[in-house]
C-alpha positions in Angstrom: -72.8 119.6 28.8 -74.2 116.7 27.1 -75.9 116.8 23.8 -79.5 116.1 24.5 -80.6 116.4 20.9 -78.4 115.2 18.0 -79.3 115.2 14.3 -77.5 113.9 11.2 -78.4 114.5 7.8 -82.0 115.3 8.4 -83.8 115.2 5.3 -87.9 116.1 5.0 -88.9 115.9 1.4 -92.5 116.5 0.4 -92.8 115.4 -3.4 -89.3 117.1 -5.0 -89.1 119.8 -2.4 -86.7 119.6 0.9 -88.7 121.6 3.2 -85.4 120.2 6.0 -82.1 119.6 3.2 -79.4 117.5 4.7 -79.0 118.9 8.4 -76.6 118.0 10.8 -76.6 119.8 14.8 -76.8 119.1 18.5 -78.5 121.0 21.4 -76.6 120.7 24.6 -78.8 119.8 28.2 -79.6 123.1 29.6 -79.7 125.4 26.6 -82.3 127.9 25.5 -81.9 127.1 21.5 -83.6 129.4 19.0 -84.2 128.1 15.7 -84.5 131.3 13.8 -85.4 131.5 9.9 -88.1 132.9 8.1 -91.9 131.9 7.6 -91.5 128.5 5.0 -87.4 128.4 6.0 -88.8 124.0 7.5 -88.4 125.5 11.1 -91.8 123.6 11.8 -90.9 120.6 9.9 -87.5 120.0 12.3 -89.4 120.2 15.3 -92.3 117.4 13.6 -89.1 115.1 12.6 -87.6 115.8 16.4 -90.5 115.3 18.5 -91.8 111.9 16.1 -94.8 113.9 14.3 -93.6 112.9 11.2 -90.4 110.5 9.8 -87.6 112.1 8.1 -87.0 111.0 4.7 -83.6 110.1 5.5 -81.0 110.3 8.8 -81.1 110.1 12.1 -81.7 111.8 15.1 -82.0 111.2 18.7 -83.7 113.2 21.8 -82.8 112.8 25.2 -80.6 109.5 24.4 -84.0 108.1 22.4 -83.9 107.2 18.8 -87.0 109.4 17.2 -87.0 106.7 14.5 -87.3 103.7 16.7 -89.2 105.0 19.6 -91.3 108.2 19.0 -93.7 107.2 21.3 -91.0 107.0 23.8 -89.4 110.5 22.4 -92.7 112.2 22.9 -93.9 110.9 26.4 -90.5 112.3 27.9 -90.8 116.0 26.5 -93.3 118.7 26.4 -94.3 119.9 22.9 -96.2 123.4 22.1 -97.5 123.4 18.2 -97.6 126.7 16.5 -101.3 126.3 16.1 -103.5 126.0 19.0 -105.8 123.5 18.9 -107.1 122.0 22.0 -110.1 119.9 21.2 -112.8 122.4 21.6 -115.7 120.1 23.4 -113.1 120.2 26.6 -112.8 123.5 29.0 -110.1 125.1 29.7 -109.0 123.3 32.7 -110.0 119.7 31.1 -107.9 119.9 28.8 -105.3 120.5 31.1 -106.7 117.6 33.4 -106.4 115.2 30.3 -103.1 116.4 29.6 -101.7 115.7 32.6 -103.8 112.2 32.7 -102.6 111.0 29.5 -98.7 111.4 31.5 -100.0 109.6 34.1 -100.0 112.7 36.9 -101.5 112.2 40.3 -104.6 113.7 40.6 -103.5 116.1 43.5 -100.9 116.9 41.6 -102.6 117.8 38.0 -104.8 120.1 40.1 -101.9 121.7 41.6 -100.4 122.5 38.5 -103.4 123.9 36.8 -103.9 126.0 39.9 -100.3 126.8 39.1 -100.4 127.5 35.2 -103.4 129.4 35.1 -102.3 131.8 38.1 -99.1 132.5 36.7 -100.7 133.1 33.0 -103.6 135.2 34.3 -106.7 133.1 32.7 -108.1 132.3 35.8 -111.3 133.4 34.6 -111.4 131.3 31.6 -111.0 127.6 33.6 -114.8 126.4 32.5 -114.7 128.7 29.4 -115.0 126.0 26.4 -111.5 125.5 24.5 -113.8 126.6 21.2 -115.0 129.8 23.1 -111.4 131.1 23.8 -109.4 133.9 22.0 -106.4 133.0 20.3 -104.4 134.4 22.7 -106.0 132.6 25.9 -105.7 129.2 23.5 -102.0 129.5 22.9 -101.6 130.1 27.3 -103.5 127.1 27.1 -101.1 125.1 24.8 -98.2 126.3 26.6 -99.4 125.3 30.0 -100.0 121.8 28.6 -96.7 121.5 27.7 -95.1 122.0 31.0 -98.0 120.5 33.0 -95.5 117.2 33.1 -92.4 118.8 34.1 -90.2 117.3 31.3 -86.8 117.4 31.0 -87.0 118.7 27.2 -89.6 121.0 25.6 -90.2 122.0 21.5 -92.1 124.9 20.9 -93.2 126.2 17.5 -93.2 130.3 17.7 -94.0 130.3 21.8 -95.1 134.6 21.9 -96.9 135.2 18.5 -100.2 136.1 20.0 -99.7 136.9 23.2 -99.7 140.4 24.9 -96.5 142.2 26.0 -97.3 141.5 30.0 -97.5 137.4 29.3 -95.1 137.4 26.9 -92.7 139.0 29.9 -93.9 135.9 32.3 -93.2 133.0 29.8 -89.8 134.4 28.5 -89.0 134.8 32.3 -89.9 131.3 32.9 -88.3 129.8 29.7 -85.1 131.2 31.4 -86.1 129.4 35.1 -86.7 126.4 33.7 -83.1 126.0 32.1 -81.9 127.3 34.9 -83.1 124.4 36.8 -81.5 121.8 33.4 -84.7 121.9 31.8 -83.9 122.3 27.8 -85.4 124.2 25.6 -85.8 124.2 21.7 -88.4 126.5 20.3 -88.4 128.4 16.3 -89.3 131.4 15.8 -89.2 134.5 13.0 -89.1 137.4 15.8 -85.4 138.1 16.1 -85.8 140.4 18.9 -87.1 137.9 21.2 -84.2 135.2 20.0 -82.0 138.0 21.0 -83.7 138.9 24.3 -83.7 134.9 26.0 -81.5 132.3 23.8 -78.2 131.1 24.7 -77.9 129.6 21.2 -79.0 129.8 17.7 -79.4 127.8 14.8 -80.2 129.6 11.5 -82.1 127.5 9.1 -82.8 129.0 5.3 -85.0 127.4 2.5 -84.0 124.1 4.7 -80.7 124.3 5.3 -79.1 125.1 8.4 -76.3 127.7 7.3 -75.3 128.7 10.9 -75.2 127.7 14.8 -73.5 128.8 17.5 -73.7 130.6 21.0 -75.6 133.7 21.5 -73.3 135.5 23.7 -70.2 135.8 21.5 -72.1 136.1 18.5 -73.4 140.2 20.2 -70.4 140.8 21.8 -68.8 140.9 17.8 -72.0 141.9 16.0 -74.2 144.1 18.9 -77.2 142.8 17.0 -79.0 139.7 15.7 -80.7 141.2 13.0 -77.9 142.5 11.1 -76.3 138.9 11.5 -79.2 137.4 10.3 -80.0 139.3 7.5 -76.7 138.9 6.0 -76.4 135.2 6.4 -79.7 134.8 4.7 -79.2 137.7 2.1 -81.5 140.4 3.1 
């Protein structure tokens, strides 16, 4: 498969710190990637530098054939993105803000409502569709933000710890879609601290610590010689 995300020597630096240090990977089209490290280890700084948030401090990458450098713009109209924080503006509803996200990509109206029929069957917040963004739980918020991003149907979507706040039946329905969606050459790339679910859905890793990445690989080999993440994990990062 071809690489649909490439980065050389990604660097982030924030005054003298390297929250990203010099980090060189690509993500082939149709993988479920994990970046796993732990809180502070610059998982949320890659994905700002990918998805044209904010400019690395030196290299280069590329998403879906697009410079991020060059053409963010361009970088971020073709993906979906998922922060970790969920912050829809909070004078919309519910279902505005997913009108406004699918308006802003330049949907068909018959086909925005569609997919917000879609999204907030499949989530189970039908009851919350006129419920202010403000007035929701954090939980119903970060359904919200994950709708959003697949409202477009993009070939590539980023998400920033996808399952923190969400209850055990949801969190079943968006790893079993995650899965679909690659399934169908969708790609994803999503970080997260919670081993378990890395374990349960990726098809490869990347292990970032205090900014570097100190491992990648495929998931399936990777158990078959170590039976479980954590123990991996833990001893690449010294736990």
């Amino acid at each position: 498969m071809k690489a649909v995300i490439e980065a050389r020597g990604l660097t982030k630096k924030f005054g003298p710190l390297a929250a990203v240090n010099n980090t060189t990977f690509s993500v082939s089209k149709g993988e479920l990637f994990g970046l796993l490290g732990a809180n502070g280890s610059g998982k949320t700084t890659m994905i700002k530098m990918l998805t044209g948030q904010i400019k690395p401090t030196r290299g280069k990458a590329s998403v879906l054939g697009l410079d991020v450098l060059k053409d963010p713009i361009g970088v971020r109209a073709a993906i979906g993105v998922m922060p970790e924080q969920e912050n829809p503006p909070s004078f919309l509803t519910a279902e505005e803000y997913l009108h406004f996200a699918g308006s802003i990509r330049r949907m068909e109206k018959k086909k925005i409502k569609e997919r917000c029929d879609e999204w907030f069957k499949r989530l189970r917040f039908q009851d919350q569709r006129t419920v202010l963004c403000k007035d929701l739980s954090r939980g119903t918020r970060q359904k919200l933000m994950f709708a959003q991003c697949f409202m477009h149907e993009p070939e590539m979507v980023f998400i920033d710890e996808p399952l923190i706040n969400l209850d055990p039946v949801i969190q079943k329905k968006v790893k079993d879609y995650l899965r679909q969606y690659t399934l169908r050459g969708g790609t994803v790339f999503f970080s997260t601290h919670v081993l378990e679910i890395a374990e349960e859905i990726c098809t490869s890793i990347g292990v970032l610590d205090q900014g570097k990445l100190i491992y990648q690989g495929k998931m399936n080999p990777l158990l078959k010689k170590r039976k479980r993440l954590e123990s991996f994990f833990l001893e690449l990062v010294g736990g």
